[in-house]
N, C-alpha and C positions, 0 to 999 in steps of 0.2 A: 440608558434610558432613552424611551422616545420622546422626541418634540416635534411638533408636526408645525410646521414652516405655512407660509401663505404668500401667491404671490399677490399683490393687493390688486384689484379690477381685472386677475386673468379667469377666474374662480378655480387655479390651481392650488395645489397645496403637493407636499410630502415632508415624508417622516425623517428625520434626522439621529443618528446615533450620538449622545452626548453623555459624558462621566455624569455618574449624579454626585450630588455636592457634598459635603462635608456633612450637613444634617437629612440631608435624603438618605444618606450612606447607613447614619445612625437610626432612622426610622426603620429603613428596610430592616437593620437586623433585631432589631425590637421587635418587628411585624412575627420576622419568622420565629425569634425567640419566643413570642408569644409573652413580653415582656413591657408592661402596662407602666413601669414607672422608672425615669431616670436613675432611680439610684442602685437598682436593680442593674441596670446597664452598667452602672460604673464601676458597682462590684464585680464584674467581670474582666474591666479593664483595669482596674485600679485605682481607679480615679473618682474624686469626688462630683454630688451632686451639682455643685458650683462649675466645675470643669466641664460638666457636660453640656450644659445650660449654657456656658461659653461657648463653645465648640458650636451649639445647635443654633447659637441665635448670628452668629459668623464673628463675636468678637476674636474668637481665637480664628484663626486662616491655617493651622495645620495641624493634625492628628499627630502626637510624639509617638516616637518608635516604639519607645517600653508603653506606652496601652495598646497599640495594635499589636505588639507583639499577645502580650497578655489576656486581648481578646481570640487572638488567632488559637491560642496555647487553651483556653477553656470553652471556645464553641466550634471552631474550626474555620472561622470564616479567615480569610487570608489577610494575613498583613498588610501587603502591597495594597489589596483592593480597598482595604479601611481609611489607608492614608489615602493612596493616589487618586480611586476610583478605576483604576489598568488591572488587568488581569483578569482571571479567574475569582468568585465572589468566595467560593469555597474551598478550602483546601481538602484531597483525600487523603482521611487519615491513615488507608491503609500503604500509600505511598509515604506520607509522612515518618509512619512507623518502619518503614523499609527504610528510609532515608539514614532516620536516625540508629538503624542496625550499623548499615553499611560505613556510619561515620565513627563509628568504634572501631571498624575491622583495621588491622594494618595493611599498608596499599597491596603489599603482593596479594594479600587473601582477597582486599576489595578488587583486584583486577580479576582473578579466578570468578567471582560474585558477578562481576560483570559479563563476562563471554559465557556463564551460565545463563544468564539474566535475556540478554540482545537476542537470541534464537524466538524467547517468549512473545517480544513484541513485533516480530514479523508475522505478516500476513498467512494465516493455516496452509498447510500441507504445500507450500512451495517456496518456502525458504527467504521470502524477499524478493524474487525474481518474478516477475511478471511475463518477463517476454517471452523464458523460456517456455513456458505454459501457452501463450497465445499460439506458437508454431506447430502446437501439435495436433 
């Protein structure tokens, strides 16, 4: 989130990059859920209206694992980011759903998945190498 800073009698100012807090966190995903009531949030998380109200007014100081996991698991938004405020705010689920293919496969099949996989995420039509392209 932004915080825009002042210096006092320079009439400077700038913007600041900082975590939003434990109920900014919770608002945001209300906002985007389109989700008007706490207990509507906590059935996503698992947790009750009392829990959230906690959470929101800052008696509680940390988001447990099993409801960020359990929110991450029914909207997508990321675990890490629910707790910590770090990270990416969404997870994609279509990397999700590959993830959770690749963690069934037995390692030899997942290493084959991989040297399949690493060609994809290299830069089009020149393999990763950059330079060789510049020379010519």
């Amino acid at each position: 989130m932004l915080s825009q800073a002042n210096y006092t009698g320079t009439g400077l100012s700038f913007y600041t990059m900082r975590k939003p807090t434990i109920p900014e966190r919770i608002e945001i995903v209300k906002t985007e859920l389109k989700i008007a009531e706490d207990v509507a949030f906590g059935k996503l998380c698992g947790m009750t209206k009392s829990v959230v109200n906690q959470l929101k007014s800052g008696k509680m100081k940390s988001f447990a694992a099993r409801y960020a996991y359990k929110l991450e698991e029914n909207t997508g938004f990321c675990a890490k980011w629910i707790q910590l405020g770090e990270g990416p705010e969404r997870i994609d689920m279509d990397i999700k759903q590959a993830v959770k293919i690749m963690e069934t496969m037995k390692p030899a099949r997942r290493k084959d998945a991989v040297k399949i996989i690493t060609p994809l995420a290299e830069p089009e039509g020149n393999g990763g190498d950059e330079s060789k392209h510049a020379m010519q």
